[in-house]
C-alpha positions as YAML, in Angstrom:
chain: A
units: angstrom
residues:
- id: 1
  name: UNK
  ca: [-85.57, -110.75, -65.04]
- id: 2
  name: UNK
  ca: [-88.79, -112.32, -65.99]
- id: 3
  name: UNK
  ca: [-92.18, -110.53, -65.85]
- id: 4
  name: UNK
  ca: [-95.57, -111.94, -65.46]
- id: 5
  name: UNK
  ca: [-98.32, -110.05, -66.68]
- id: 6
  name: UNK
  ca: [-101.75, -112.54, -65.90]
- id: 7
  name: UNK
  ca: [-104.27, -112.36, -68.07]
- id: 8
  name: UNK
  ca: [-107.64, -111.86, -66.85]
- id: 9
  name: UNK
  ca: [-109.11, -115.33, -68.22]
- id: 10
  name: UNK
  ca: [-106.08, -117.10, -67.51]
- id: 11
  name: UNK
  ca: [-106.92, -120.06, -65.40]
- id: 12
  name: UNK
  ca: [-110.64, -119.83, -66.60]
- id: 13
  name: UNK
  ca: [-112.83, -122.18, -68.32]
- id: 14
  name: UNK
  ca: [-114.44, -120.78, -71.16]
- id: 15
  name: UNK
  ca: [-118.22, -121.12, -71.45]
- id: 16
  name: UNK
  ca: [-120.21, -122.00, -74.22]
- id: 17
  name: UNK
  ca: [-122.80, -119.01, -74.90]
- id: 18
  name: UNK
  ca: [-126.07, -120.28, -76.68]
- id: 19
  name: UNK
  ca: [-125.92, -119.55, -80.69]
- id: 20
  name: UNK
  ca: [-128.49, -117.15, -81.70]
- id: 21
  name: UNK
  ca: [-129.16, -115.32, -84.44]
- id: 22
  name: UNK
  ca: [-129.27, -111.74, -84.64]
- id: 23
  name: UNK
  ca: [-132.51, -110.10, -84.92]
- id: 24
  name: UNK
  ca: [-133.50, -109.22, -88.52]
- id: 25
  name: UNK
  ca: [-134.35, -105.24, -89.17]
- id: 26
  name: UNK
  ca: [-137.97, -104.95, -90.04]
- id: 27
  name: UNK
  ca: [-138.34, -101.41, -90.41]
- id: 28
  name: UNK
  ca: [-136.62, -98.60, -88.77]
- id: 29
  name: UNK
  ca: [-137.13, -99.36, -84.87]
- id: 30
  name: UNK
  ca: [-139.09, -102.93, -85.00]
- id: 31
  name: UNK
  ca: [-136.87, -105.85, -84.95]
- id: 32
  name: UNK
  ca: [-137.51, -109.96, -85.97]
- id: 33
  name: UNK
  ca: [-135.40, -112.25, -84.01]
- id: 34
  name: UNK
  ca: [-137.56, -115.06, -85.55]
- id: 35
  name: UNK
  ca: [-137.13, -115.70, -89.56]
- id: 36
  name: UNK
  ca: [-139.77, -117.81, -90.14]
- id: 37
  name: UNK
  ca: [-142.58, -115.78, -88.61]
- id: 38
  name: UNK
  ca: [-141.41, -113.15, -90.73]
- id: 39
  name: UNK
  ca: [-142.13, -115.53, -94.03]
- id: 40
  name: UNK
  ca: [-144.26, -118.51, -92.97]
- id: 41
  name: UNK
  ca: [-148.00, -117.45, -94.44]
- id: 42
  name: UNK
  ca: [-150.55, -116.90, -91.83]
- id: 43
  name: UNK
  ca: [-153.40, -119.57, -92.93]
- id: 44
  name: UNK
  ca: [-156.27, -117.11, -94.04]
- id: 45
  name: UNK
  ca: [-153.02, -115.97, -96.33]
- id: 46
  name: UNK
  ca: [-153.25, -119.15, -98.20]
- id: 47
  name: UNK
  ca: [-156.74, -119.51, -98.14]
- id: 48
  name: UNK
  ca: [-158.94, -117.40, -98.83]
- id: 49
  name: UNK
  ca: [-156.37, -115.08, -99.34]
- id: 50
  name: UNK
  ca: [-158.74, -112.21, -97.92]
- id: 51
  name: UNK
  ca: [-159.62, -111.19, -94.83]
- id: 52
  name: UNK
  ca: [-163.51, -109.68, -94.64]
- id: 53
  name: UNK
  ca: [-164.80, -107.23, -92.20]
- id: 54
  name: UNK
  ca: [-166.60, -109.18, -89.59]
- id: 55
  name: UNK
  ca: [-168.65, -106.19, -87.53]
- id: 56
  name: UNK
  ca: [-170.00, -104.60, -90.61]
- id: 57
  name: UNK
  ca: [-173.59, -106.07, -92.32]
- id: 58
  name: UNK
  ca: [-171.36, -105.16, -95.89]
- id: 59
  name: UNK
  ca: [-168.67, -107.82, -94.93]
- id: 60
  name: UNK
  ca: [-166.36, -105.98, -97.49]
- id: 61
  name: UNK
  ca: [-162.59, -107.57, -97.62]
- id: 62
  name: UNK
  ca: [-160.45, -105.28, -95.62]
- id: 63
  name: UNK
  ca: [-156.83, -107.48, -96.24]
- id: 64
  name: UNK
  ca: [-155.95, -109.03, -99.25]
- id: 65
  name: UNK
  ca: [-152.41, -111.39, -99.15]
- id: 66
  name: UNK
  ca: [-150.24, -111.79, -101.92]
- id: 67
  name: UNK
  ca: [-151.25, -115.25, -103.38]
- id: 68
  name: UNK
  ca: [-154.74, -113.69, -103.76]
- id: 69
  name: UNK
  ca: [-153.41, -110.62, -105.30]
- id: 70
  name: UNK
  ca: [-150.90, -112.46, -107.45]
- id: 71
  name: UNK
  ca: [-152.91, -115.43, -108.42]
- id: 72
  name: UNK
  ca: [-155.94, -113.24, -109.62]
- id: 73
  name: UNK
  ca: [-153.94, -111.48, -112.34]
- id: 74
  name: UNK
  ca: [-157.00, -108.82, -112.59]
- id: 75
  name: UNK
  ca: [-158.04, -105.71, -111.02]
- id: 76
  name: UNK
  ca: [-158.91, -106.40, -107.36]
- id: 77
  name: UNK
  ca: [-161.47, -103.87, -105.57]
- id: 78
  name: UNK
  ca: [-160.84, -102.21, -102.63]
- id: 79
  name: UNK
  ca: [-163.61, -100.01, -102.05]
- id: 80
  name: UNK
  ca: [-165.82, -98.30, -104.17]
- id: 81
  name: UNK
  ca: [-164.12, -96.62, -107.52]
- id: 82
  name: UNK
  ca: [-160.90, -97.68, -106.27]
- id: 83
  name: UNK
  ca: [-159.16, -101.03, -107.32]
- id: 84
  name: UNK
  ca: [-155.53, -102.64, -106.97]
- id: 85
  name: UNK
  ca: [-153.54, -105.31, -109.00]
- id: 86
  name: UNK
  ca: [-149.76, -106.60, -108.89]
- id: 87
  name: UNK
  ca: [-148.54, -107.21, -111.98]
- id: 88
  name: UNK
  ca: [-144.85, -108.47, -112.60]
- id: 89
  name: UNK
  ca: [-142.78, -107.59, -116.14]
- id: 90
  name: UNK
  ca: [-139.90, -110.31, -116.49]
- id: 91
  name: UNK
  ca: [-137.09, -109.86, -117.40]
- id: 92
  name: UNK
  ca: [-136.64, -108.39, -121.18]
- id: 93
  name: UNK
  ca: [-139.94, -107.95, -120.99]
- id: 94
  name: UNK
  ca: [-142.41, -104.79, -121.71]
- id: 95
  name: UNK
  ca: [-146.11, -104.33, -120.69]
- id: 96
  name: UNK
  ca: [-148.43, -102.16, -121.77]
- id: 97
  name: UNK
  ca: [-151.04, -100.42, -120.01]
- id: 98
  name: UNK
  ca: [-153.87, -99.88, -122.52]
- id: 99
  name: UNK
  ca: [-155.68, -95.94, -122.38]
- id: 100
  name: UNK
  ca: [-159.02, -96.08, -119.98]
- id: 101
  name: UNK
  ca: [-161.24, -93.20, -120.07]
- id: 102
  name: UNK
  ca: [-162.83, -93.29, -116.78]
- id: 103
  name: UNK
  ca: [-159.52, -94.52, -114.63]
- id: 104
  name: UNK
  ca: [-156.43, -93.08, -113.60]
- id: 105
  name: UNK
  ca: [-153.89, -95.61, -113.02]
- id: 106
  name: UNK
  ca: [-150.89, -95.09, -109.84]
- id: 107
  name: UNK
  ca: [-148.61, -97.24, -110.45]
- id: 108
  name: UNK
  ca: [-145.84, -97.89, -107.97]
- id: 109
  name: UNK
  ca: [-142.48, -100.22, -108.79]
- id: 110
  name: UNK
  ca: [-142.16, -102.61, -105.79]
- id: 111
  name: UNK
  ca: [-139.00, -104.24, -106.52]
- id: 112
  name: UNK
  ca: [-136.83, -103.76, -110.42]
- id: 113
  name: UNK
  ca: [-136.00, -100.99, -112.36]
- id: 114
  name: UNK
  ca: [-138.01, -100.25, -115.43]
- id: 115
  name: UNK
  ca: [-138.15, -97.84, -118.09]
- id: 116
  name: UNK
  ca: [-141.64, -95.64, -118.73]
- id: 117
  name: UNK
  ca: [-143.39, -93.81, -121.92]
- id: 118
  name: UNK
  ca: [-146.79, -92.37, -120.70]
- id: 119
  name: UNK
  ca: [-148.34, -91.03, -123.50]
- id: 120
  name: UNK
  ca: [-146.42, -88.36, -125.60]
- id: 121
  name: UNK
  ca: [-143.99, -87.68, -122.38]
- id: 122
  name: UNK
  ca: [-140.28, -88.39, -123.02]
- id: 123
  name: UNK
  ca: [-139.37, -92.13, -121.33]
- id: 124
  name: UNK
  ca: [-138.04, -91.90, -117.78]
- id: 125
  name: UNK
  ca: [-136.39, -94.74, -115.64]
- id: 126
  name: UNK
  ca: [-137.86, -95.48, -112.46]
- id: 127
  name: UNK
  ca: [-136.84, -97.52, -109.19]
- id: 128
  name: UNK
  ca: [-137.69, -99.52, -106.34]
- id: 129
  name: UNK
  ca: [-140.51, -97.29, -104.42]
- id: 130
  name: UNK
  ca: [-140.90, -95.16, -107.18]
- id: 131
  name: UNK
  ca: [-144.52, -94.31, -108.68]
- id: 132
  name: UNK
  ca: [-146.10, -92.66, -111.68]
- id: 133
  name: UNK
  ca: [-149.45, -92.02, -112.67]
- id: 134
  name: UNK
  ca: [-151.51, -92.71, -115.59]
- id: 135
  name: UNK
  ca: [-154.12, -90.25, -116.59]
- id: 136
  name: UNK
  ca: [-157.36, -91.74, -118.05]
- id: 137
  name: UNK
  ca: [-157.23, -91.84, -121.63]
- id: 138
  name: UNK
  ca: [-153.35, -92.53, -121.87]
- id: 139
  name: UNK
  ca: [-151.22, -95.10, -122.78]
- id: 140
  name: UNK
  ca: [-148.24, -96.16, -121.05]
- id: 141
  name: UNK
  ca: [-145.29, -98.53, -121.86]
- id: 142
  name: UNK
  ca: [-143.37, -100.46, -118.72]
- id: 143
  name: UNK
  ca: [-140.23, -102.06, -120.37]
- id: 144
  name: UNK
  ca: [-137.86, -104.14, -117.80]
- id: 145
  name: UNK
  ca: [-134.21, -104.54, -119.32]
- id: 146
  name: UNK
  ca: [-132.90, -105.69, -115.98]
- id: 147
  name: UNK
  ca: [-132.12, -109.56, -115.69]
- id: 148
  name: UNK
  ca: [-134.55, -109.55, -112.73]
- id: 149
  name: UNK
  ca: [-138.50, -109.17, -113.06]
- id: 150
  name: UNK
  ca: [-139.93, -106.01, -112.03]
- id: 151
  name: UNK
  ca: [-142.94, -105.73, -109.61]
- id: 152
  name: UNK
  ca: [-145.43, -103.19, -110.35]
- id: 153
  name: UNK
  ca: [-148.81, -102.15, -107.91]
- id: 154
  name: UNK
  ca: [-151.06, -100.77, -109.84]
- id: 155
  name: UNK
  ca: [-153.92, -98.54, -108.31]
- id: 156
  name: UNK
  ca: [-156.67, -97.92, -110.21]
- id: 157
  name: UNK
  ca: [-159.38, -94.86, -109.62]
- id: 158
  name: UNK
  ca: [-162.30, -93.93, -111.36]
- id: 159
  name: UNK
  ca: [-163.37, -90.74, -111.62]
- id: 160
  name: UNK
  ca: [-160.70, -88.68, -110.99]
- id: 161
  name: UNK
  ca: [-158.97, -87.31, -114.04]
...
C-alpha cells in the first residue's frame, strides 16, 4: 500500500526573491542597509575637513573629519583651553608623550592594544575604548607590540591639574 504525503510546494514554481543585503549594525538599535553611505566621505569631509558654525559672529569649527584630524598631525583646538589630536603608534612602535606643565593629556585607545608607563606608575596594558590620563608635568610611554597600529585620541586641557 502506497502513501502519498504532498508537499506543500509541490506543483509550485519557485520565485526568485530580490538579493539584498542585510542591514549592517551601527550601534545598538540604528541599522545601515546601505554600505557605502556608511563609508563614502561627505564632501566638506574631504575638504575643508571642518565644519564652522554658521549662526555665530565667532564662526568657530564645530566638526572636524578624520582627514583633517589625521592629516594635521598637531594639536587641533576645540574650544578654548581644550584641544584634540589622533595620533597612530605602528606596529613595534613606542611614542612618547613629552611632560607639559600647563596640560593634562586624556588619552583614549581607539582601535590596538598598547602598553603604558605614566610617570613613576607601574606599566599597564590598555584596550580598544580604554583611556588614561596624563597629569601636567608627566611623562608617559605608549608602546604597541601588536602587529596592528594602535589609534590613540588625545585630549588635551589646560589648566586643570
Amino acid at each position: 500500500m502506497s502513501s502519498s504525503v504532498s508537499s506543500p510546494v509541490q506543483g509550485r514554481r519557485a520565485t526568485q526573491q530580490p538579493q539584498t543585503q542585510p542591514p549592517l549594525l551601527l550601534s545598538p538599535g540604528r541599522m545601515q542597509s546601505d554600505p557605502v553611505e556608511i563609508f563614502e566621505m561627505e564632501d566638506w569631509e574631504v575638504a575643508p575637513g571642518r565644519i564652522r558654525e554658521q549662526a555665530s559672529v565667532s564662526a568657530e569649527n564645530i566638526a572636524f573629519s578624520k582627514p583633517y584630524l589625521s592629516e594635521t598631525n598637531k594639536d587641533v583646538p576645540v574650544c578654548e583651553d581644550v584641544t584634540f589630536r589622533i595620533d597612530t603608534i605602528r606596529a613595534g612602535q613606542a611614542w612618547e608623550l613629552e611632560p607639559h606643565a600647563l596640560k593634562t593629556r586624556m588619552c583614549s585607545v581607539a582601535a590596538g592594544k598598547v602598553r603604558v608607563k605614566i610617570g613613576e606608575e607601574p606599566e599597564f596594558t590598555i584596550g580598544p575604548h580604554g583611556m588614561f590620563k596624563v597629569k601636567d608635568g608627566v611623562p608617559c610611554t605608549v608602546r604597541n607590540w601588536m602587529y596592528v597600529d594602535a589609534v590613540l585620541h588625545v585630549t588635551s586641557l589646560s589648566g586643570f591639574p
